[in-house]
C-alpha positions in Angstrom: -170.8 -70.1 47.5 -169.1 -69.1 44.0 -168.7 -71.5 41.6 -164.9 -71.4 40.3 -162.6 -73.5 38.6 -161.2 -75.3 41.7 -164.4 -75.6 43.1 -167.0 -73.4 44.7 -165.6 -71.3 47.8 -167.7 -69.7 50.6 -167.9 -65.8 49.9 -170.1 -62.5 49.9 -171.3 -60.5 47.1 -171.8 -56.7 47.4 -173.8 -55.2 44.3 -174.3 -52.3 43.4 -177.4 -49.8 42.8 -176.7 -50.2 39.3 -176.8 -53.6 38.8 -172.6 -54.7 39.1 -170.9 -56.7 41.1 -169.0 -54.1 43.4 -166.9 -56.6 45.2 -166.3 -60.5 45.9 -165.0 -61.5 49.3 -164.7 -63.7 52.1 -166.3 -61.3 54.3 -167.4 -58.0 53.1 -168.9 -55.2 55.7 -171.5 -53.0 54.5 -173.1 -49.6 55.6 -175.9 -49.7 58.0 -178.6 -49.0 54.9 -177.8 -51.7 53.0 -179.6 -54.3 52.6 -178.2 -57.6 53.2 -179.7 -61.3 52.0 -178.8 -64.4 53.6 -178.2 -67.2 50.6 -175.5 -69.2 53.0 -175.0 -72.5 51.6 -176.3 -71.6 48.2 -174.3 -72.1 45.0 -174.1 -68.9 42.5 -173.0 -68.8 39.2 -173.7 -66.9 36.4 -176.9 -66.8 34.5 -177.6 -69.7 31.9 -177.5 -68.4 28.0 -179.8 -69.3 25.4 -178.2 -68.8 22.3 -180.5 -70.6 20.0 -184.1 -70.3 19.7 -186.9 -69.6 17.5 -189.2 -67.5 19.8 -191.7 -66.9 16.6 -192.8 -70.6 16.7 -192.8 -71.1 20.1 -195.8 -73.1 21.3 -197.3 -73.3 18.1 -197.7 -77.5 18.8 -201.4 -77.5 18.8 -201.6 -74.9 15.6 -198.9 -76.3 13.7 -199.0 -79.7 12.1 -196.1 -81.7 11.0 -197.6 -85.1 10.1 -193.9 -86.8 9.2 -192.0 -85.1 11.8 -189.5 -84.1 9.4 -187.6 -81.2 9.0 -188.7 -79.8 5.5 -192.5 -80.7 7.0 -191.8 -78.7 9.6 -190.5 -75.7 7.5 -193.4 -76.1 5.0 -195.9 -76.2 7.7 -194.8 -73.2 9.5 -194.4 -70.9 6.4 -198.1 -71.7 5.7 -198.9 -70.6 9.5 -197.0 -67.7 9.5 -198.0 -65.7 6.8 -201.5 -65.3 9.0 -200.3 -65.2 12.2 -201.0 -61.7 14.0 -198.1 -59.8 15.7 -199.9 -59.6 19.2 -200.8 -64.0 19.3 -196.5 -63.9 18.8 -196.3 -61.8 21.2 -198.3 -63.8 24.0 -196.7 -67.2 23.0 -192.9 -65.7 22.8 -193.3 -64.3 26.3 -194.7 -67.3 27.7 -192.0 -68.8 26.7 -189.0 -66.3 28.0 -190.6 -66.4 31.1 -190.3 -69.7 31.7 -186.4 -70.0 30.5 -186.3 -67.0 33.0 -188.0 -69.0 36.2 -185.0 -72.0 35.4 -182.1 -69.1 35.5 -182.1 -68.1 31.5 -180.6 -64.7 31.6 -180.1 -64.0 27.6 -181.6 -65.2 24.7 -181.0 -65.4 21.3 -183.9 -65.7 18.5 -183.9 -66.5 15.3 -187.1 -65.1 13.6 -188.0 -65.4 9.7 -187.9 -62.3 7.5 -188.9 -62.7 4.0 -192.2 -62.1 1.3 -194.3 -64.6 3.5 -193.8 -63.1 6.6 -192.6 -59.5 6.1 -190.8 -57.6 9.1 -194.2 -58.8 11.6 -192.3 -61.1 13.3 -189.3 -59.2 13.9 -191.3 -56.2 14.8 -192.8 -57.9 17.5 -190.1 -59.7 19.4 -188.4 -56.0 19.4 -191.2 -54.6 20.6 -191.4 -57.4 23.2 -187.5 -57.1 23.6 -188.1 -53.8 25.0 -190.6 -54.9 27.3 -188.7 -57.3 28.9 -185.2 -55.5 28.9 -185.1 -55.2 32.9 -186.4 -59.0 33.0 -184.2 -60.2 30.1 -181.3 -59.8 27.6 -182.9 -60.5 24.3 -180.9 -60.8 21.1 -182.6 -60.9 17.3 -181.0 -62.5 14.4 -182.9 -62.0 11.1 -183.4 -65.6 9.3 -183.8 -65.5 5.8 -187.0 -67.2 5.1 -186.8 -69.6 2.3 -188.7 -67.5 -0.5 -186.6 -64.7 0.3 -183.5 -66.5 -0.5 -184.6 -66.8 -4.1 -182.8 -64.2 -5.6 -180.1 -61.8 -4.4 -181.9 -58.7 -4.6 -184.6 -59.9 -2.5 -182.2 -61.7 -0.2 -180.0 -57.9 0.6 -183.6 -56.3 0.5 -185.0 -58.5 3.4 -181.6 -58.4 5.3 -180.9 -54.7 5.0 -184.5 -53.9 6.3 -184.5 -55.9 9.2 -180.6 -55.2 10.0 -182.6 -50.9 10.0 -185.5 -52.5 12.0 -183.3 -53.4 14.9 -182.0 -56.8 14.2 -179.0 -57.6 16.0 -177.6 -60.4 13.9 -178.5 -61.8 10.4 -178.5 -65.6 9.2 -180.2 -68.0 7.4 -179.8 -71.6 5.6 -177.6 -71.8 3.1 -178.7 -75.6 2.8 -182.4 -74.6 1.7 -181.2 -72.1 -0.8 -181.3 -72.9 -4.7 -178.3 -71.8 -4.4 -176.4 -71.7 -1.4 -172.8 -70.4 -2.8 -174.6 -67.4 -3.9 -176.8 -67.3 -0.8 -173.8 -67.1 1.4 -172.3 -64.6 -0.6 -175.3 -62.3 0.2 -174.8 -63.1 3.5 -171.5 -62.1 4.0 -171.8 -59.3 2.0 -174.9 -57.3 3.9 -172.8 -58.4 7.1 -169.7 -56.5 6.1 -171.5 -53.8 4.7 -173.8 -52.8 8.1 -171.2 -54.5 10.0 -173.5 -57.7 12.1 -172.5 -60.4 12.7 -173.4 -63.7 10.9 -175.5 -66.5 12.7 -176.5 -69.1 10.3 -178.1 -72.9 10.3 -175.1 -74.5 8.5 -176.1 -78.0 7.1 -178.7 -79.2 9.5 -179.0 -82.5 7.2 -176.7 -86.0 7.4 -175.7 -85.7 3.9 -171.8 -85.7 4.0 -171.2 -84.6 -0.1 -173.2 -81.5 0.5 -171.5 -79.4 3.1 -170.5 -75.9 3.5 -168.3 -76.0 6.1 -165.4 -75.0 3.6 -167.1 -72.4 1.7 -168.4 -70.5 5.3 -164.8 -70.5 7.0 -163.0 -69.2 3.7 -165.8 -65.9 3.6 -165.2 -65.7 6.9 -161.5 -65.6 7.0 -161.2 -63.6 3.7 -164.0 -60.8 5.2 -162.0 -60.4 8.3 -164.9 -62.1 10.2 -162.7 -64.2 12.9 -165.2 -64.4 16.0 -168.2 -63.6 14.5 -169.8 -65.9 12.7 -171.8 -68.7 14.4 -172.6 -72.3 12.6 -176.0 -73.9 14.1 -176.3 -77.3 13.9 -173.0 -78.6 12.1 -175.1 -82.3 11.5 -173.4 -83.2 8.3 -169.9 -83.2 10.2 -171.0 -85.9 12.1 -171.7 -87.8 8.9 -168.0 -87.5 7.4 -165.4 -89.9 8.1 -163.3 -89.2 11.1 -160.0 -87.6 9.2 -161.8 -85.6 7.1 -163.8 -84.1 9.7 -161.1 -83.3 12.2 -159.3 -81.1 9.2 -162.5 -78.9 9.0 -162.5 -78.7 12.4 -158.9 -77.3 12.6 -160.3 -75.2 10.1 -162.6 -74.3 12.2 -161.1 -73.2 15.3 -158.4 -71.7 13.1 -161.2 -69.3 12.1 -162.4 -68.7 15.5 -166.3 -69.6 14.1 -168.6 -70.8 17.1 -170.9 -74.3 16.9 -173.8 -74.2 18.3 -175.4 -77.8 18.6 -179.4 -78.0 19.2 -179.6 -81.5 20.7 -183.8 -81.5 21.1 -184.3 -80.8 17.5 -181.3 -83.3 16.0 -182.9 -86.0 17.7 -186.1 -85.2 16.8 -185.9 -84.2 13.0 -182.9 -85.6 11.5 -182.2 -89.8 10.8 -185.6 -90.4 10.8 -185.7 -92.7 7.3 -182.5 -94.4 8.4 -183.3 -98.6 7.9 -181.4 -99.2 10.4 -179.3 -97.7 13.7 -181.2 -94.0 13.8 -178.3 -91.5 13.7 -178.0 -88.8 16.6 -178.1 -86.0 14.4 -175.9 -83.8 16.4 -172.1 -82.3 15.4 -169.0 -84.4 16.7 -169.4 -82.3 20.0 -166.4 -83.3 21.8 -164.0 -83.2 19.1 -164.8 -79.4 18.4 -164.3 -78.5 21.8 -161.0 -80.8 22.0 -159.6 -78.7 19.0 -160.1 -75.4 20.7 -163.7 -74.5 18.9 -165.8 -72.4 20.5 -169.3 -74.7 21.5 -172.7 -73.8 22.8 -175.8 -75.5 23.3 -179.0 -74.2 22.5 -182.7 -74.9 23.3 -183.5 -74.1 19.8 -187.1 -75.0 19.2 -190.0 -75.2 21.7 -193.2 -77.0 21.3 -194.0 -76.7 17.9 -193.9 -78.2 14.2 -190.1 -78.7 14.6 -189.5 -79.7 18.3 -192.7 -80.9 19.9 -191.5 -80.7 23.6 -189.2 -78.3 26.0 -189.5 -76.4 29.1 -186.8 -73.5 28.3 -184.8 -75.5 30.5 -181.1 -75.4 29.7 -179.9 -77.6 32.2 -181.5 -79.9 30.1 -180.6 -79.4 27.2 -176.9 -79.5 28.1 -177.9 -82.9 29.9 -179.1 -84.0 26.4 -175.8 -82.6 25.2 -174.0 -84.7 27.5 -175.8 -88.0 26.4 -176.4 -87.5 22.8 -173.2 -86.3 22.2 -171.1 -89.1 23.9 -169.5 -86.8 26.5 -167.6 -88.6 29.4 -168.5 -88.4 32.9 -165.7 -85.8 33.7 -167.1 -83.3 30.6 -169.9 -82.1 33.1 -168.3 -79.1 33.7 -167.6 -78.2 29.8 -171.3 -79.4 29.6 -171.9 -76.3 31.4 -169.6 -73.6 30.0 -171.9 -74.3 26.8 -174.5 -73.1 28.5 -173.4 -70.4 30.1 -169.5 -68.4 29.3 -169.4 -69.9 25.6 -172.4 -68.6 24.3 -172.2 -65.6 26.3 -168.5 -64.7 24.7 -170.4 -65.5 21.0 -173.1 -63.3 22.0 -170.4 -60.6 22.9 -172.8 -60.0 26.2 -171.2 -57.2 27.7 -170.3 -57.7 31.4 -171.5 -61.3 31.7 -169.8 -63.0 34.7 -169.0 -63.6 38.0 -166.1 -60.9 38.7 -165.6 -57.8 40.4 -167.2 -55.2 38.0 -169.4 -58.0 35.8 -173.2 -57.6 35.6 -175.3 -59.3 38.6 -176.9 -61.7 36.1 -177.1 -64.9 38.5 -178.6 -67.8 39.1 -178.2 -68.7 42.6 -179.3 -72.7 43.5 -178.8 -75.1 46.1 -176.4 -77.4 43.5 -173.2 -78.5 45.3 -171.4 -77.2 42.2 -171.6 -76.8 38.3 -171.4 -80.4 37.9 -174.1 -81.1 40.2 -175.9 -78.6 38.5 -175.5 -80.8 35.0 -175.9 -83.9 36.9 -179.0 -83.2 39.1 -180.2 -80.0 38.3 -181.5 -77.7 40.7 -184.8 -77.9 42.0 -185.0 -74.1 43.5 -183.8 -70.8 41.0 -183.4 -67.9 42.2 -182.2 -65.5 39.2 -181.0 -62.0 39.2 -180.9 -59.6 36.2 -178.9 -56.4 36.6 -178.8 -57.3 40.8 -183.0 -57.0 40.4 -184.8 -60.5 41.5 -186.9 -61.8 38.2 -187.3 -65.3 39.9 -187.6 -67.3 42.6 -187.2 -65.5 45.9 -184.5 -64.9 48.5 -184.1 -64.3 52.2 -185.7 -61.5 53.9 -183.7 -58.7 52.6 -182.5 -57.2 56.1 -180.4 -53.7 56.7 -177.7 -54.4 59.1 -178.7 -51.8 61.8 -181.9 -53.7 61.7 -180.4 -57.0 62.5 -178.1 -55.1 65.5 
């Protein structure tokens, strides 16, 4: 069955040898050497999308200390780590990690990894080292995140940036909130992304304070550098924190822009609200008003198992479950629930091909969900996911050739 936007209809699949969807049909008849495999009954969709995580920290819990649980512990902590931490132990932990999100249908991810004096290029080095391992397994994106030292000054910022835009990252970012200066920070920013021509994924104001935003000052370099569609904002917390009005005109703003949200549920919950006296915030953007007004909106697993986030699976199902709850979704959302894990971030990642279409990329996660709801709802107990038409998990039927089964 093929998920679609009247509900999932019973249909076969050819792919072909390289990897595309050749045709979709009711009934499709195939040459005696092909092989056939029997999912009848079985829901597919397209792959999930991670388009936020930090695969340099990644089960780094029992290494990494964060006594308070707060956000600048968890930064402090992990700057002191990672200065010492040896490219191959990243390596290990990072795949770990990217093969669980590919065992529960992940079929892209995006990482943020720090660049800066601390740290160098090591980490960035090694998760594209391990991006080319794992190419036929996985679609792995990089985004260079200025490291807080590095943000010091704006020579040292464009240094960091342009070397690890020439050392193959594919996106560059960073947060502007931790800066000394963030006006000047996102002026560097902006400035190396027009330059090599990347796009711009940044953690904008991961913090409750509603005076100290930089909502305006990102959409106005954005719209004044010709940027429309590619620049990302993780996080968005402070948005939450403004009164109702004044939010919903800087989300107009917004979606006028064409900039993306990403909201990291696990990681709000966790970090942020945590000396409130009294009624905890959530900690995550006004979710449904930013999809209302036409803004693009992902989800995002973001951290996993360390100083920042000391839980996760890699499960995204989950995580859009969280979204769901956290975010005060309604019950008929489900579905948008899962567009933000799947054809949202996919269009901000400009993944080529993603899909479920005659001529898009075989990239699925097939499941025995009723539908994409279902999937939100109750999850899926069995994966089986396909990268470029190749199984990377789970397992399917018998493949059989159909003069073999005459």
């Amino acid at each position: 069955m093929k998920a679609g936007a009247s509900g999932p209809e019973r249909l076969d699949i050819a792919i072909t040898s390289n990897g595309t969807i050749a045709r979709i049909a009711p009934s499709i008849d195939c040459d005696p050497e092909v092989p056939i495999a029997d999912i009848s009954g079985r829901l597919v969709t397209p792959g999930l999308v991670d388009i936020h995580q930090h695969l340099d920290k990644t089960a780094t819990r029992r290494l990494v200390t964060n006594p308070d649980s707060t956000l600048t512990g968890a930064i402090t902590a992990f700057e002191t780590f990672q200065s010492a931490v040896a490219p191959e132990d990243l390596m290990f932990r990072a795949q770990k990690t990217v093969e669980a999100c590919i065992a529960r249908g992940t079929v892209a991810i995006r990482s943020h990894v720090n660049v800066g004096p601390k740290v160098a290029l090591r980490g960035l080095e090694a998760l594209a080292e391990l991006r080319e391992r794992i190419r036929e397994r996985i679609r792995l994106q990089i985004v260079a995140f200025l490291s807080r030292e590095a943000g010091y000054s704006a020579s040292s910022a464009t240094h960091w940036l342009e070397t690890a835009i020439a050392a193959g990252a594919d996106a560059i970012g960073g947060a502007p909130a931790h800066a000394d200066n963030p006006e000047a920070f996102l002026d560097v920013i902006f400035d190396v992304a027009q330059r090599r021509d990347v796009p711009i994924d940044l953690h904008l104001d991961e913090h409750l304070d509603s005076t100290a935003h930089r909502i305006r000052s990102v959409v106005g370099r954005t719209e004044a550098a010709g940027f429309q569609s590619r620049v990302i904002a993780g996080h968005c917390s402070a948005l939450g924190a403004l009164p109702r009005v004044e939010a919903a005109k800087l989300i107009e703003r917004l979606a006028v822009a064409r900039i993306g949200v990403v909201t990291l549920p696990a990681a709000n919950l966790y970090l942020l609200g945590r000396g409130a006296d009294r009624l905890a915030p959530r900690g995550l953007t006004r979710v449904k008003e930013l999809i209302t007004a036409g803004v693009p909106v992902a989800a995002g697993s973001d951290n996993i198992q360390d100083a920042f986030v000391p839980v996760g699976t890699g499960d995204l199902l989950e995580i859009a479950r969280w979204t769901v709850l956290a975010g005060h979704l309604n019950s008929t959302d489900l579905g948008a629930a899962f567009r933000m894990i799947t054809s949202a971030p996919a269009q901000m990642m400009n993944l080529v091909g993603y899909g479920i279409d005659d001529g898009s990329r075989a990239d699925l996660l097939i499941t025995e969900a009723e539908d994409e709801e279902d999937m939100i709802a109750s999850g899926a107990t069995e994966r089986t996911v396909l990268l470029g038409g190749k199984l990377v998990a789970g397992s399917l039927a018998t493949a059989l050739s159909a003069q073999s089964r005459n």
